[in-house]
C-alpha positions in Angstrom: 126.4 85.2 99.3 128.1 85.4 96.5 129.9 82.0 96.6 126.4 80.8 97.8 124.1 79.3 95.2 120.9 81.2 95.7 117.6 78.8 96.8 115.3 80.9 94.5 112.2 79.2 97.0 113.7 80.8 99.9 114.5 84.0 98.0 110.7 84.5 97.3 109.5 83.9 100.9 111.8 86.2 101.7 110.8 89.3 99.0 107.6 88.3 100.0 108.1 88.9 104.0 110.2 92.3 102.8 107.4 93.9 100.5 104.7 93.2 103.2 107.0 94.5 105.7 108.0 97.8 104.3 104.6 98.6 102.3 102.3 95.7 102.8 99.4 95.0 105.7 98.9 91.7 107.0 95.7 91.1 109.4 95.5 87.7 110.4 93.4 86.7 114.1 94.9 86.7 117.1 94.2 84.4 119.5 91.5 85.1 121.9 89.9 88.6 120.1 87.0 87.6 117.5 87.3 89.0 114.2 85.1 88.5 111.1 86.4 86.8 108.1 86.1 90.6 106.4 88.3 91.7 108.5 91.5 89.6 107.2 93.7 90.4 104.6 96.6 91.2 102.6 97.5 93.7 100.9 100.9 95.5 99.4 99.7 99.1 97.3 102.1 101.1 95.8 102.7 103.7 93.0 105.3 101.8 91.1 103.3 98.9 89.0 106.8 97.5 87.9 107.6 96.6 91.6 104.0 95.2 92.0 104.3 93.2 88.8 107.1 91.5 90.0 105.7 90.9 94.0 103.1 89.3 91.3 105.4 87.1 89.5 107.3 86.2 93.1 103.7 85.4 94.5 102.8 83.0 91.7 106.0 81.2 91.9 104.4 80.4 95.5 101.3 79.0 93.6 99.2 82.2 95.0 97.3 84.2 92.1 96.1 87.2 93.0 95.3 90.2 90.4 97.0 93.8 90.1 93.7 96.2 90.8 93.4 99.9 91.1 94.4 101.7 95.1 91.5 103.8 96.3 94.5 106.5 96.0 95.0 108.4 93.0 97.7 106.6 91.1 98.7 104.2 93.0 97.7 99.8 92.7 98.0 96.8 94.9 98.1 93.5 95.5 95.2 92.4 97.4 93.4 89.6 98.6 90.6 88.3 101.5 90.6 85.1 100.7 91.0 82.4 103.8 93.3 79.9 101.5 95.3 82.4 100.1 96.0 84.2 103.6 97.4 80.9 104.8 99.6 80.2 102.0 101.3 83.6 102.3 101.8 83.3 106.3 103.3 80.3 105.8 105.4 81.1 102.7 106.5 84.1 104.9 106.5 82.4 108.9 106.3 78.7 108.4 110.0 77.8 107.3 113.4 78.4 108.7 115.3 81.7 107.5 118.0 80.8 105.1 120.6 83.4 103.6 118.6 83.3 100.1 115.3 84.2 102.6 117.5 87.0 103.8 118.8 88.0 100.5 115.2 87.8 99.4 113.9 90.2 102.5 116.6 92.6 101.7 115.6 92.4 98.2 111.6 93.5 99.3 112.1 95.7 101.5 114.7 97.8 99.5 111.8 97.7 96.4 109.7 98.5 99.1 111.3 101.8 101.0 114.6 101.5 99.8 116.3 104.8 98.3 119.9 104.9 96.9 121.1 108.8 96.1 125.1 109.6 95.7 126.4 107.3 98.0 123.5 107.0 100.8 121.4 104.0 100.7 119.1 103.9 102.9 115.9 101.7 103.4 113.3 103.3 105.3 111.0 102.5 107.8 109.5 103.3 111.3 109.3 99.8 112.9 112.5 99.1 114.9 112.1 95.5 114.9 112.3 95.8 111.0 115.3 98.4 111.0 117.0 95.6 113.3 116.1 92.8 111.2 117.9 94.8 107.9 120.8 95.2 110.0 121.3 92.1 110.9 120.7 90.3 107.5 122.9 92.7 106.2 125.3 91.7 108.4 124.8 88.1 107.5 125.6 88.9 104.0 128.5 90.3 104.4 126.7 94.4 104.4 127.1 96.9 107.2 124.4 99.2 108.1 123.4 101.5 110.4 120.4 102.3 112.3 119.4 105.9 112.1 116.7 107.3 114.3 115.3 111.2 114.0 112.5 112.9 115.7 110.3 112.4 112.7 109.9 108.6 112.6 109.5 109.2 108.6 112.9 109.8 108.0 114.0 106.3 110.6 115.9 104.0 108.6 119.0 101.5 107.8 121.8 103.3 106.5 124.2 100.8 104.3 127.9 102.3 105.6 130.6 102.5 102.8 131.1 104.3 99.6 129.1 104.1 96.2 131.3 100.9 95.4 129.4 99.1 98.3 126.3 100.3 97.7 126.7 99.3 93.7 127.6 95.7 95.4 124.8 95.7 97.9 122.4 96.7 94.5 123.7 94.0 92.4 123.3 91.5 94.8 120.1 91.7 96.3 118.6 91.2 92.8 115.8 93.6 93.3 113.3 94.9 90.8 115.0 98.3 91.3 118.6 97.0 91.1 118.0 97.1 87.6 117.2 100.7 87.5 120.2 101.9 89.7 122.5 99.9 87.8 121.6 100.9 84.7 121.7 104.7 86.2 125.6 104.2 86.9 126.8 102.3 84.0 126.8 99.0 85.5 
């Protein structure tokens, strides 16, 4: 990727798809069940408003506007909205188009802001879903990253595993551009 001039369109979709994938909810209808418009939303709360702040900027840069506001948890915010127009522009910023390698970069990017964690030399992004373990492996892959899939009896601690020493994980932080790349680069002198 990094000989690869990054589509910064495709990047968002893909942070987008990553954040709702690691701590977001997306209810949409299914064909054949009934649902009530209430019952369709979006929504991506965490505890770290810098990572919400910039899901914020990514989501305006898709031409949706939708407003920090206070989590029914103690300290924590979201993202959030009900509205029919909006749910359709961020399925298809996320489904509609074909995955590129800045969408994959992107993903990478969300999901590691998301339920990524980087401690010595373990990096790890987190997550129960195998599909979504898979999918980091294999975007990984495609950009030139090796990880692991690691599965435990407590689905909590299920996750990707990036293999290699600090040095690639430093690598894999610096180019995936994410709101806490910043942080951890800043924590190691980089």
């Amino acid at each position: 990727m990094n000989r690869t001039k990054i589509e910064w369109a495709d990047y968002h979709r893909g942070y987008l798809a990553g954040m709702t994938d690691g701590d977001g909810t997306f209810k949409m209808p299914v064909p054949g069940r009934r649902y009530r418009h209430s019952q369709w939303y979006w929504r991506v709360a965490l505890r770290d408003e810098y990572i919400l702040r910039r899901l914020r900027q990514v989501l305006r840069r898709l031409g949706i506007r939708i407003p920090i506001r206070e989590f029914s948890v103690p300290g924590m915010v979201k993202l959030e909205t009900r509205r029919a127009a909006l749910l359709k522009k961020i399925y298809d910023a996320i489904y509609s188009k074909p995955i590129t390698l800045s969408y994959e970069l992107g993903y990478l990017a969300g999901i590691f802001d998301a339920e990524g964690n980087w401690h010595k030399s373990n990096l790890r992004i987190y997550n129960s879903k195998e599909s979504i373990r898979k999918r980091v492996v294999i975007y990984g892959y495609d950009l030139g990253f090796t990880f692991s899939i690691e599965d435990y009896p407590s689905e909590k601690a299920n996750g990707a595993r990036l293999v290699g020493d600090r040095y690639e994980a430093i690598r894999f932080i610096a180019s995936i551009r994410s709101a806490k790349s910043k942080k951890y680069l800043k924590e190691t002198g980089r």
